[in-house]
N, C-alpha and C positions, 0 to 999 in steps of 0.2 A: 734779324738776329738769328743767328746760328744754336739748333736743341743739339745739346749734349748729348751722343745717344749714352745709353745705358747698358753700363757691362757689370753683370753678376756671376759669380761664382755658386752655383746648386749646391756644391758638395759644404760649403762653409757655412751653408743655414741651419742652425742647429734650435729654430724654435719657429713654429709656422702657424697662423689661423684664418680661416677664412672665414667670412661672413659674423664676423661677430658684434652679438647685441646685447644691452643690458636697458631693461625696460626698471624702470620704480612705479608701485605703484601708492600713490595719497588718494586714497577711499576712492574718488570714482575717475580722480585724475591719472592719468598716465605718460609718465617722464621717459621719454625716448633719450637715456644718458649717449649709446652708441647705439648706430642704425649700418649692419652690412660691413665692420671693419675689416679689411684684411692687414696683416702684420707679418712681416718673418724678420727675426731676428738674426745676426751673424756674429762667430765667437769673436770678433776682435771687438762690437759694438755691444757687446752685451759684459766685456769683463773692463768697458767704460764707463757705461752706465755702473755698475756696482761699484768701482771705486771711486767714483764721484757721491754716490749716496753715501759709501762707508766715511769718507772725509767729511760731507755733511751734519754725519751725524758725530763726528769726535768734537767736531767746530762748540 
């Protein structure tokens, strides 16, 4: 099987994060929610995302 390679545009990333984490803590337990995520967002995928939640929520 043949990998797709992968073509991105820099200049169209308009939201980016690396390494990110979100611990909870319940008194001496500790909820590893995200461990290390990285993210970048691009405007044509991010004004999808909103108009699918805005239609969600008219629903």
């Amino acid at each position: 099987m043949k990998r797709k390679e992968q073509t991105s545009v820099k200049e169209d990333v308009i939201f980016k994060v690396s390494g990110l984490t979100k611990v909870y803590e319940m008194g001496e337990v500790k909820v590893h929610a995200l461990r290390g995520i990285d993210l970048e967002l691009y405007a044509g995928l991010l004004s999808l995302i909103a108009s699918l939640l805005v239609s969600s929520c008219v629903s």
